[in-house]
Biotite code that builds the C-alpha atoms (Angstrom):
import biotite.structure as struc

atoms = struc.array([
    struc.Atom([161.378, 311.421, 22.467], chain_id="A", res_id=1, res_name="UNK", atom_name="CA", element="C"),
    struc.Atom([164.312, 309.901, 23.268], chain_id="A", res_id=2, res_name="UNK", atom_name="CA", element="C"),
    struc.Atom([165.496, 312.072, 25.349], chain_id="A", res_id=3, res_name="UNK", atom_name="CA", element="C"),
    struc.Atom([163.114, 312.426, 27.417], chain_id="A", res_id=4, res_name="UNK", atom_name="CA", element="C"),
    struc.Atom([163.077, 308.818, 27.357], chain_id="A", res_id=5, res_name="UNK", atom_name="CA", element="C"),
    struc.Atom([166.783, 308.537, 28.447], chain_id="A", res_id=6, res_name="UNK", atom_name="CA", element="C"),
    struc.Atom([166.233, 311.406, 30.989], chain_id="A", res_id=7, res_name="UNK", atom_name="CA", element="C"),
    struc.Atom([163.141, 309.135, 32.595], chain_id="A", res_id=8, res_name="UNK", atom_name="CA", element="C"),
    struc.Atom([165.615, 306.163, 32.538], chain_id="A", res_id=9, res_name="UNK", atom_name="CA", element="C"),
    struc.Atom([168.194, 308.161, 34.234], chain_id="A", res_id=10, res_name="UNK", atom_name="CA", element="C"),
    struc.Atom([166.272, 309.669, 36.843], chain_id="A", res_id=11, res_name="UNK", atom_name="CA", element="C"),
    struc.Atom([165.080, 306.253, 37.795], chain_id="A", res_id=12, res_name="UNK", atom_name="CA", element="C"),
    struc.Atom([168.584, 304.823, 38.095], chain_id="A", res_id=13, res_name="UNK", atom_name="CA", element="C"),
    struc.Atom([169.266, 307.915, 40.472], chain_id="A", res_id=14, res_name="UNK", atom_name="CA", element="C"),
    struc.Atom([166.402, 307.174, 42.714], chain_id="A", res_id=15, res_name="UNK", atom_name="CA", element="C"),
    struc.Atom([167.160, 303.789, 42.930], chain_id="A", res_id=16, res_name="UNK", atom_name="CA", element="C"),
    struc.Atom([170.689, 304.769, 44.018], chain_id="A", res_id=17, res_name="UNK", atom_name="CA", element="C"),
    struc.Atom([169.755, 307.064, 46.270], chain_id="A", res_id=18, res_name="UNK", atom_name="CA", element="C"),
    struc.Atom([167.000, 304.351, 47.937], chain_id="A", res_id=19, res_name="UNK", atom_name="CA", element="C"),
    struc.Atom([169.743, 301.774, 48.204], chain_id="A", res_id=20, res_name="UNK", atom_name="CA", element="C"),
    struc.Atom([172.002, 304.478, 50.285], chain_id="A", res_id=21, res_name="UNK", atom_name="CA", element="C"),
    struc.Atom([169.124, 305.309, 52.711], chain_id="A", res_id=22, res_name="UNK", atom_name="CA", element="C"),
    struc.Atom([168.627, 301.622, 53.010], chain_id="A", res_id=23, res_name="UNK", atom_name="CA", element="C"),
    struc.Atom([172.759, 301.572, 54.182], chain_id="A", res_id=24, res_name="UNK", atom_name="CA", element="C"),
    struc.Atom([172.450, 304.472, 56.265], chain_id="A", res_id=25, res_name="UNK", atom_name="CA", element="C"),
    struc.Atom([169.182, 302.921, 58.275], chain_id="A", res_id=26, res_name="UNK", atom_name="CA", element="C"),
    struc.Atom([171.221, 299.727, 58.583], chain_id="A", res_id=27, res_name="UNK", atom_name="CA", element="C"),
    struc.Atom([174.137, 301.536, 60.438], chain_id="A", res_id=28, res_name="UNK", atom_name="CA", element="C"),
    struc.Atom([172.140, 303.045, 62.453], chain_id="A", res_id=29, res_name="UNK", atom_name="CA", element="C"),
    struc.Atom([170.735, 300.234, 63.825], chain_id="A", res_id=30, res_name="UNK", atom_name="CA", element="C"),
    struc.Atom([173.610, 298.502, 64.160], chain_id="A", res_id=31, res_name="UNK", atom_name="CA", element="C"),
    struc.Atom([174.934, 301.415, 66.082], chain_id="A", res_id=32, res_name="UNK", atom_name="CA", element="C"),
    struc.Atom([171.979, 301.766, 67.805], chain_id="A", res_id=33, res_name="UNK", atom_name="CA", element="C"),
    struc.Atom([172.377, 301.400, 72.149], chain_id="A", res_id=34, res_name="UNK", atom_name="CA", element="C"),
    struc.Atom([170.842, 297.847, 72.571], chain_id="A", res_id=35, res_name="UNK", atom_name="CA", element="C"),
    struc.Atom([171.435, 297.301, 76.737], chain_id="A", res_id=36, res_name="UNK", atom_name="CA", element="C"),
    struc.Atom([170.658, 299.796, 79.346], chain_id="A", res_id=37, res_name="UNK", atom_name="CA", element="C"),
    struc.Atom([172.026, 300.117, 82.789], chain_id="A", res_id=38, res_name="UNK", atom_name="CA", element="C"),
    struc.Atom([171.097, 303.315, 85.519], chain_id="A", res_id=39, res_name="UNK", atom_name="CA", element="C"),
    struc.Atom([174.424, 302.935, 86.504], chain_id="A", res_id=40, res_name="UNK", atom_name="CA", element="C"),
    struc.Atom([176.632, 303.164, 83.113], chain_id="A", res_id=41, res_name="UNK", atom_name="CA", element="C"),
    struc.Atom([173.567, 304.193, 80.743], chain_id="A", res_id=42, res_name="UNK", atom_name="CA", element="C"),
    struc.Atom([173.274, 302.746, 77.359], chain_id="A", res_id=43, res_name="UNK", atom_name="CA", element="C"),
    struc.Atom([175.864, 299.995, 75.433], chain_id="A", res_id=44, res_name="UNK", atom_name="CA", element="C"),
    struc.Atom([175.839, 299.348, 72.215], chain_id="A", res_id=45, res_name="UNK", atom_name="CA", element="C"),
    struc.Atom([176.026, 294.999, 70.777], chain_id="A", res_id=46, res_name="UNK", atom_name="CA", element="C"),
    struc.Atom([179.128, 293.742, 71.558], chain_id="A", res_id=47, res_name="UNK", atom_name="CA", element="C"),
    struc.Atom([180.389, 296.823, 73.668], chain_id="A", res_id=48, res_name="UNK", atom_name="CA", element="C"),
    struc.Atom([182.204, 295.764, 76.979], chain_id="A", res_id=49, res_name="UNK", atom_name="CA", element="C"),
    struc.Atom([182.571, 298.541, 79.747], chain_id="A", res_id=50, res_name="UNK", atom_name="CA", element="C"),
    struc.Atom([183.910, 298.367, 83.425], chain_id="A", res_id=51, res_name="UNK", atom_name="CA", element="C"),
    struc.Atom([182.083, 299.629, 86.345], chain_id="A", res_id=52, res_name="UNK", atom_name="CA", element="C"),
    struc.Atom([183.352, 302.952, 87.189], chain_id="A", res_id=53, res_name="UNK", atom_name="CA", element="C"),
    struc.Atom([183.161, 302.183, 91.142], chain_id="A", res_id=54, res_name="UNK", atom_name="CA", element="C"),
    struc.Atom([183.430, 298.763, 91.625], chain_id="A", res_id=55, res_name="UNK", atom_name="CA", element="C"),
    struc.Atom([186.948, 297.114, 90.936], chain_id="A", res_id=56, res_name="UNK", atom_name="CA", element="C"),
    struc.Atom([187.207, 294.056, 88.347], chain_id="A", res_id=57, res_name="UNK", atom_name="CA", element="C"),
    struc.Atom([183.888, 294.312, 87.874], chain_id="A", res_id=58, res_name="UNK", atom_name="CA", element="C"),
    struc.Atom([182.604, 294.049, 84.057], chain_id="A", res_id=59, res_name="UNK", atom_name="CA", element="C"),
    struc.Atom([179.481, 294.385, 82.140], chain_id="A", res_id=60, res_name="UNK", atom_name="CA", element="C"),
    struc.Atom([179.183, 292.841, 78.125], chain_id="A", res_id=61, res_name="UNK", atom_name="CA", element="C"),
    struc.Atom([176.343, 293.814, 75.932], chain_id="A", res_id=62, res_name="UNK", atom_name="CA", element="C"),
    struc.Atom([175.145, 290.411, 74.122], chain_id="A", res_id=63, res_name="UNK", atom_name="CA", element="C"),
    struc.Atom([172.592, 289.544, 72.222], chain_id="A", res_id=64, res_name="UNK", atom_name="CA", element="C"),
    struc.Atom([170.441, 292.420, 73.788], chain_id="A", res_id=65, res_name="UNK", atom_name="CA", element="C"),
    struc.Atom([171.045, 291.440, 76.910], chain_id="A", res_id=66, res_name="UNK", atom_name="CA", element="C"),
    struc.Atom([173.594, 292.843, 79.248], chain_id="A", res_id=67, res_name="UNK", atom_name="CA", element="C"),
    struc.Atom([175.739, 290.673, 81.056], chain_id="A", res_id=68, res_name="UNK", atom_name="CA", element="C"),
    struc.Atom([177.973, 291.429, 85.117], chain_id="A", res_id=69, res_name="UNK", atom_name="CA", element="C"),
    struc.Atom([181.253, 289.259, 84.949], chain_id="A", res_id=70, res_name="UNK", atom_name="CA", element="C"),
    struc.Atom([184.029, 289.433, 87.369], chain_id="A", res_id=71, res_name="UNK", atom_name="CA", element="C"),
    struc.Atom([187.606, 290.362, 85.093], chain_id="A", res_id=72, res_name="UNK", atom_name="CA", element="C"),
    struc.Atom([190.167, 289.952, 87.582], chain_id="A", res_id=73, res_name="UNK", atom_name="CA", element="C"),
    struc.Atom([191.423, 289.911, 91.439], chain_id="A", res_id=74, res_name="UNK", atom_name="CA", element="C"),
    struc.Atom([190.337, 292.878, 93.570], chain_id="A", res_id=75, res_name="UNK", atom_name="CA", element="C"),
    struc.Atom([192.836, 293.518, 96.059], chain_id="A", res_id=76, res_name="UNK", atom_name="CA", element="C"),
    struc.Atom([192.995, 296.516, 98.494], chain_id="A", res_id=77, res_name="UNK", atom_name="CA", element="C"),
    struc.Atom([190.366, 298.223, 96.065], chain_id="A", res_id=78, res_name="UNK", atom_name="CA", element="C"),
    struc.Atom([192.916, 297.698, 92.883], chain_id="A", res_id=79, res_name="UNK", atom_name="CA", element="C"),
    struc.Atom([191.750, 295.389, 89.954], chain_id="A", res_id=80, res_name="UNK", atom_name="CA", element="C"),
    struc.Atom([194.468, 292.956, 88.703], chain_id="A", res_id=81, res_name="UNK", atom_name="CA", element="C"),
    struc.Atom([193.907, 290.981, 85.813], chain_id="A", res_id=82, res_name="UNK", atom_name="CA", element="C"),
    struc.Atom([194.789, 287.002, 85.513], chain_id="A", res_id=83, res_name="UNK", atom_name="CA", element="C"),
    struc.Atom([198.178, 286.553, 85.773], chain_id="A", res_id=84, res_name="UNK", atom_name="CA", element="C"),
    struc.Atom([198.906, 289.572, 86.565], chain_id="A", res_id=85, res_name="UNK", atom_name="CA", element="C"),
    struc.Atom([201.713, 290.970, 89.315], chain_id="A", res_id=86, res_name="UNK", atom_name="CA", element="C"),
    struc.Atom([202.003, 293.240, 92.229], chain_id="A", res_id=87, res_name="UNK", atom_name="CA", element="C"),
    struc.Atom([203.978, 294.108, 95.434], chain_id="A", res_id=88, res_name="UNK", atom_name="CA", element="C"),
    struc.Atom([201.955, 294.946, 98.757], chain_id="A", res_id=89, res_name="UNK", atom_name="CA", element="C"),
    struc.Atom([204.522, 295.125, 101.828], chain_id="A", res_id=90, res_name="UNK", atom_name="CA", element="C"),
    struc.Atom([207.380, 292.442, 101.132], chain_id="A", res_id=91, res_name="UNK", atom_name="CA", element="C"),
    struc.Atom([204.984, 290.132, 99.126], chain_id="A", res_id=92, res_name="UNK", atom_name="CA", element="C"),
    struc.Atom([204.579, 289.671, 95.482], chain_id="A", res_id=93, res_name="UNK", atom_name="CA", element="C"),
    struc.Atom([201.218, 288.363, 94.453], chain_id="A", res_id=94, res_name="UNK", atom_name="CA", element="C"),
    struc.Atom([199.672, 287.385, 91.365], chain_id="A", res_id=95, res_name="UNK", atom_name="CA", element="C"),
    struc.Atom([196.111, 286.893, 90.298], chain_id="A", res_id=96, res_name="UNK", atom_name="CA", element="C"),
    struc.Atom([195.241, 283.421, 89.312], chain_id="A", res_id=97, res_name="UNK", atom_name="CA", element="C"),
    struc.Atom([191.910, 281.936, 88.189], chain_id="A", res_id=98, res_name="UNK", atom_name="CA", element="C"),
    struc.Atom([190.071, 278.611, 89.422], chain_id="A", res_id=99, res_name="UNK", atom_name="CA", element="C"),
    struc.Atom([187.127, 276.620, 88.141], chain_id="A", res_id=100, res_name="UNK", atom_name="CA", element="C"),
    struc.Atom([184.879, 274.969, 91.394], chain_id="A", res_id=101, res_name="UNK", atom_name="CA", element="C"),
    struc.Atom([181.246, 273.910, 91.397], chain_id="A", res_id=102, res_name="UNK", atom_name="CA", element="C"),
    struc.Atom([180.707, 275.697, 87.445], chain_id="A", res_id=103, res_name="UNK", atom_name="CA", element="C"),
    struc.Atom([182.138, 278.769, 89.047], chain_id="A", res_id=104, res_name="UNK", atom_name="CA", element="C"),
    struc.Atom([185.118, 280.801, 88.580], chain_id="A", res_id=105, res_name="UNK", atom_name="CA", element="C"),
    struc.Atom([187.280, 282.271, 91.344], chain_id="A", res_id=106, res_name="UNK", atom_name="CA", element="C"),
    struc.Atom([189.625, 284.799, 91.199], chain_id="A", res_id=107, res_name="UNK", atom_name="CA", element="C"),
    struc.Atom([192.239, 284.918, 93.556], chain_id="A", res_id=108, res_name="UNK", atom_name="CA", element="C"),
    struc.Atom([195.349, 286.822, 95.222], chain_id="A", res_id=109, res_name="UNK", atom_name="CA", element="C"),
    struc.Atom([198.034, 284.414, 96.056], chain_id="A", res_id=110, res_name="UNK", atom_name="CA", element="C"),
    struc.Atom([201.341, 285.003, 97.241], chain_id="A", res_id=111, res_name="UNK", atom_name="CA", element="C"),
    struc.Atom([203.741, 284.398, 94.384], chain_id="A", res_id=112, res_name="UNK", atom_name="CA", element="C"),
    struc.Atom([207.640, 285.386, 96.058], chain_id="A", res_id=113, res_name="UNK", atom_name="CA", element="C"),
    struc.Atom([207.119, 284.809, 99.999], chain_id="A", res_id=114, res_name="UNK", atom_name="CA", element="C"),
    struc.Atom([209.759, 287.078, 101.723], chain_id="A", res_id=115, res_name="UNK", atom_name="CA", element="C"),
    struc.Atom([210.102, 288.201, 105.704], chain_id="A", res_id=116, res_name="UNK", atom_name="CA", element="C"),
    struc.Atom([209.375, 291.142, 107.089], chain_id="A", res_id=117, res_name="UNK", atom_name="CA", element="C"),
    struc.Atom([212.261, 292.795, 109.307], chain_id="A", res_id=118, res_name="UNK", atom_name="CA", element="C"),
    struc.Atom([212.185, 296.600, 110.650], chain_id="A", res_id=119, res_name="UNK", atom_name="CA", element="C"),
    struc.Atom([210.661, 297.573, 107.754], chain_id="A", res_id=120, res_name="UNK", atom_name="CA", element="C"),
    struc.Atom([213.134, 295.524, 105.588], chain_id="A", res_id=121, res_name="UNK", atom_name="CA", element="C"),
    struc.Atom([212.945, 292.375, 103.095], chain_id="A", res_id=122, res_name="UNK", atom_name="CA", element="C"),
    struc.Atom([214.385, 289.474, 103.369], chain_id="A", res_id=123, res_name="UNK", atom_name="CA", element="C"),
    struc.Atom([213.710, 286.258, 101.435], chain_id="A", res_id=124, res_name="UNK", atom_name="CA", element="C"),
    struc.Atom([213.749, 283.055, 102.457], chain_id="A", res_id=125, res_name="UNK", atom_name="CA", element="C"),
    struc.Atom([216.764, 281.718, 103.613], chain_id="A", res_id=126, res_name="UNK", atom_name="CA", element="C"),
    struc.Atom([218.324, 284.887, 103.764], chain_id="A", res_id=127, res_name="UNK", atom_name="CA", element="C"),
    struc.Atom([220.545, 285.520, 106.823], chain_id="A", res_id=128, res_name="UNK", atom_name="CA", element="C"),
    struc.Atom([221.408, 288.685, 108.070], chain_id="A", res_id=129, res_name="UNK", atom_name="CA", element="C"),
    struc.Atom([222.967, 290.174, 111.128], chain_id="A", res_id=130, res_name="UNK", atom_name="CA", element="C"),
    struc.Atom([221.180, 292.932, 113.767], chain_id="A", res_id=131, res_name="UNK", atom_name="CA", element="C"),
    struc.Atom([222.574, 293.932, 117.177], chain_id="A", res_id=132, res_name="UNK", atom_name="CA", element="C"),
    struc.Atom([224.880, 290.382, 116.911], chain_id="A", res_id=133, res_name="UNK", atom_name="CA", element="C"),
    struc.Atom([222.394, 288.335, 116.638], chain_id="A", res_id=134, res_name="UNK", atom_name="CA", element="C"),
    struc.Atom([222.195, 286.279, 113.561], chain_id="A", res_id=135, res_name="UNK", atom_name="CA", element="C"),
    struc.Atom([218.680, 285.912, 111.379], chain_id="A", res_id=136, res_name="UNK", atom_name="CA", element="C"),
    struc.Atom([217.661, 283.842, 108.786], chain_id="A", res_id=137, res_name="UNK", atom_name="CA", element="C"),
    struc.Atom([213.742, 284.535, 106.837], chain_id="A", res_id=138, res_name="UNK", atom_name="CA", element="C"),
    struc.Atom([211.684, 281.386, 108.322], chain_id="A", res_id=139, res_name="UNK", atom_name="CA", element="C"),
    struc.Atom([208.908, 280.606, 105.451], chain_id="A", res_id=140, res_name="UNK", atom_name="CA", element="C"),
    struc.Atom([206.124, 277.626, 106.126], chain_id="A", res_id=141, res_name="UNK", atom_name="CA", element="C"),
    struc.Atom([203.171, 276.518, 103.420], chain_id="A", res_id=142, res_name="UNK", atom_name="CA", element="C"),
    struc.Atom([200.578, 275.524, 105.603], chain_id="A", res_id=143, res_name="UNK", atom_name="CA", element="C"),
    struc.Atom([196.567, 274.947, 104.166], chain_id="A", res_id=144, res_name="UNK", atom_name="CA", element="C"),
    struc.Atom([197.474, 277.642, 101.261], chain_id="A", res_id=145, res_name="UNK", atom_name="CA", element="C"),
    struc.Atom([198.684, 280.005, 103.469], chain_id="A", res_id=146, res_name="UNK", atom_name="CA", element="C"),
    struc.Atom([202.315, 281.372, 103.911], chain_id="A", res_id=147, res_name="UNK", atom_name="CA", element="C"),
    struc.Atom([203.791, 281.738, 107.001], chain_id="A", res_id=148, res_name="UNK", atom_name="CA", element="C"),
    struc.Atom([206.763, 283.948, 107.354], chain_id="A", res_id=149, res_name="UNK", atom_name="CA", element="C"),
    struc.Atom([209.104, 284.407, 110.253], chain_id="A", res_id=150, res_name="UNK", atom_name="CA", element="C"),
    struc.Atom([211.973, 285.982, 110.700], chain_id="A", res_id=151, res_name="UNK", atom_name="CA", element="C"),
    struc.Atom([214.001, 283.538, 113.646], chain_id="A", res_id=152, res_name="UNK", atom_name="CA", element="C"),
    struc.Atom([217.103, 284.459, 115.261], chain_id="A", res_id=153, res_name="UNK", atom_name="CA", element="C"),
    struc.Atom([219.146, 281.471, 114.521], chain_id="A", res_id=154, res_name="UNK", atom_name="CA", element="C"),
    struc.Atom([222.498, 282.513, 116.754], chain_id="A", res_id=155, res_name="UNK", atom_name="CA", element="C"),
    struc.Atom([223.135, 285.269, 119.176], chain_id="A", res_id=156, res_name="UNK", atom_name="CA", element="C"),
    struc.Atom([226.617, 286.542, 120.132], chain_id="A", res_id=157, res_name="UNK", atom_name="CA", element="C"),
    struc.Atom([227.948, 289.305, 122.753], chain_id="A", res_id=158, res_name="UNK", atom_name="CA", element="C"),
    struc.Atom([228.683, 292.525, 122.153], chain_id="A", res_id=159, res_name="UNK", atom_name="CA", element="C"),
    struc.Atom([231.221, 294.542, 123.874], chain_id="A", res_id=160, res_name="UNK", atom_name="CA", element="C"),
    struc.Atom([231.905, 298.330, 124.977], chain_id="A", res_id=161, res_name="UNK", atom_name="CA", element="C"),
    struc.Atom([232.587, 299.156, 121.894], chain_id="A", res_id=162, res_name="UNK", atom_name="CA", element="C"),
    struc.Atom([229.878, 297.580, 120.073], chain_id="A", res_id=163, res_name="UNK", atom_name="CA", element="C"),
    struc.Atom([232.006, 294.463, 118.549], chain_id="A", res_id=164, res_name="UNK", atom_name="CA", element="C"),
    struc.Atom([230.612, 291.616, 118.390], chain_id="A", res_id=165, res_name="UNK", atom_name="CA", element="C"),
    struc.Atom([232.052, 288.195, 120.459], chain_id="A", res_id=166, res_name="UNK", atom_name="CA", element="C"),
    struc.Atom([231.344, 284.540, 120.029], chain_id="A", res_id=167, res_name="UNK", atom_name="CA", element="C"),
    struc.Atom([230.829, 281.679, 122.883], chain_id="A", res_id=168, res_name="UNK", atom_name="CA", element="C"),
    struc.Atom([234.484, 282.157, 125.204], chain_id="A", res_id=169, res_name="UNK", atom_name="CA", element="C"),
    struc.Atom([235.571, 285.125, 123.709], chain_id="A", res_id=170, res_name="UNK", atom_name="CA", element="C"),
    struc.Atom([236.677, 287.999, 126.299], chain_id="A", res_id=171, res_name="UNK", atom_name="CA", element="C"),
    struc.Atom([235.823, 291.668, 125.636], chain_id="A", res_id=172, res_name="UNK", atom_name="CA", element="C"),
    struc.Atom([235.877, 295.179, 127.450], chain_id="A", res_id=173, res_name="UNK", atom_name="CA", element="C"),
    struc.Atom([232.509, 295.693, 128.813], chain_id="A", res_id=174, res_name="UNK", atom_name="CA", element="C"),
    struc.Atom([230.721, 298.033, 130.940], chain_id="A", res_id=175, res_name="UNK", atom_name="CA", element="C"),
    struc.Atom([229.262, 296.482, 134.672], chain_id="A", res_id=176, res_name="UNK", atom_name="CA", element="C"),
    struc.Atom([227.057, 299.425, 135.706], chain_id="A", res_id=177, res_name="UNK", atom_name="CA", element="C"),
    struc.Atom([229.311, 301.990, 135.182], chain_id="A", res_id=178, res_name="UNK", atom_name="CA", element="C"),
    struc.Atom([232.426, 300.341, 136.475], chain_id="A", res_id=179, res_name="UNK", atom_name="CA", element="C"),
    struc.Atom([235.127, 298.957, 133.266], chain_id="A", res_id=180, res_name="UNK", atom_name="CA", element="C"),
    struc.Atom([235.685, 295.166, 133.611], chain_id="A", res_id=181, res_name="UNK", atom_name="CA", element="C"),
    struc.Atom([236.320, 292.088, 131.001], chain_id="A", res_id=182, res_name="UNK", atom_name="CA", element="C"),
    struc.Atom([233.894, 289.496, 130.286], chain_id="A", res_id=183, res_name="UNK", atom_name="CA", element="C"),
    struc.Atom([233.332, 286.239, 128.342], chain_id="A", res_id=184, res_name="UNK", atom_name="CA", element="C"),
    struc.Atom([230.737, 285.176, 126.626], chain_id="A", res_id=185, res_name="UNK", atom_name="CA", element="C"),
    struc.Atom([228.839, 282.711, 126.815], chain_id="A", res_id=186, res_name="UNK", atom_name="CA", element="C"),
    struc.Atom([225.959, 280.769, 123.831], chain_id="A", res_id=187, res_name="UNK", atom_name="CA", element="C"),
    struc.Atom([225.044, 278.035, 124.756], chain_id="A", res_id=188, res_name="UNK", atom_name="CA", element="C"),
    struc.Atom([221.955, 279.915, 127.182], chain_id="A", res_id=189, res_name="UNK", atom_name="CA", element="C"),
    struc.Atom([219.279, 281.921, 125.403], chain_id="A", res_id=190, res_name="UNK", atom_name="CA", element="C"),
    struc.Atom([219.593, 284.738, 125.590], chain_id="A", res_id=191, res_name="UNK", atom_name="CA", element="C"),
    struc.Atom([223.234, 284.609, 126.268], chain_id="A", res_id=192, res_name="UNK", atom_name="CA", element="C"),
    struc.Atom([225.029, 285.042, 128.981], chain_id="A", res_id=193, res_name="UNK", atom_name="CA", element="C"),
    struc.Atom([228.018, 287.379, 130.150], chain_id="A", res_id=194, res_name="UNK", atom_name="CA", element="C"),
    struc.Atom([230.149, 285.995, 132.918], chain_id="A", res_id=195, res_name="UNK", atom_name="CA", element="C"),
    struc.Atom([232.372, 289.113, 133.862], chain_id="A", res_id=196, res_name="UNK", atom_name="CA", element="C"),
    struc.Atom([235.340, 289.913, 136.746], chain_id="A", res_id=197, res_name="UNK", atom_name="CA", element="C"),
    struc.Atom([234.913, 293.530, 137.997], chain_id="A", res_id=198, res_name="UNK", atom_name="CA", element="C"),
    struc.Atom([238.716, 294.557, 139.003], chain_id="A", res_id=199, res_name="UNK", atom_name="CA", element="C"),
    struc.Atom([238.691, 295.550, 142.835], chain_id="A", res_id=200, res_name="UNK", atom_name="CA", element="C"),
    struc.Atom([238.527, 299.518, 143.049], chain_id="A", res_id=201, res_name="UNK", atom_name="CA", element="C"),
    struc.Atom([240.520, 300.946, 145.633], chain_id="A", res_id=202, res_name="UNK", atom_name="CA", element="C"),
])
């Protein structure tokens, strides 16, 4: 008899066990159960966050059985760029920054580093460099949140026959039409002028 009665006991501890393990197992699976639905992305699960596969920056969070569309970043040129964030489109560098107006949040691009554009080249501002004679500098103006950039030719010199550059009364070699003769330069005009002496040609 008392082995049965231990066996009874025993048996009883084993399907309590085994009820308190299905009773685990159904709570998993309900936590893991997809709570939010979308025809775009399909199901989420609580708490899951996903990004639109299409549509840049844009974000969708599963809470509280309820899904939620958020904007995550700046969408530039079909690229998603999170807060604070960097990038480089043409000479620019532009970061993403965030702004609170009216209860509502704005993301925008704004020009971090504003630099000129010149022939396909860089230049910051400030920066003075040198084509053809003529001397540039990068021109860059902040006007109603926008930046302006310029490059301006700041001084211009002459340039002989031989492609040498001359400043204001200088005399150079220099080629009138075809015929060799000496000129000076003059800066004070824009664009500058070249008062040359053709030699008589016999």
């Amino acid at each position: 008899m008392l082995y049965i009665t231990h066996t009874k006991e025993n048996n009883y501890f084993q399907m309590s066990k085994a009820f308190f393990l299905l009773v685990v197992i159904a709570s998993e699976i309900s936590k893991t159960k997809a709570t939010c639905h979308n025809t775009e992305i399909g199901d989420m699960m609580e708490g899951q966050v996903l990004d639109h596969p299409n549509r840049p920056c844009q974000r969708y969070i599963c809470q509280n059985d309820t899904l939620i569309t958020v904007n995550s970043g700046c969408v530039f040129n079909g690229t998603c760029y999170r807060i604070d964030s960097e990038w480089q489109s043409g000479c620019q560098t532009y970061t993403c920054d965030v702004k609170f107006k009216n209860n509502t949040v704005w993301y925008i691009s704004e020009v971090k580093v504003p630099r000129c554009e010149h022939r396909d080249k860089c230049f910051e501002k400030g920066q003075e460099w040198i084509e053809k004679c003529g001397t540039y500098t990068c021109k860059v103006v902040y006007n109603n949140g926008i930046y302006i950039c310029e490059p301006i030719r700041i001084r211009q010199e002459c340039t002989d026959i031989h492609g040498n550059c001359h400043g204001s009364g200088e005399t150079f070699p220099f080629n009138c039409t075809g015929i060799p003769c000496d000129c000076t330069c003059e800066t004070d005009d824009n664009p500058v002028r070249y008062r040359c002496q053709v030699p008589n040609v016999k």
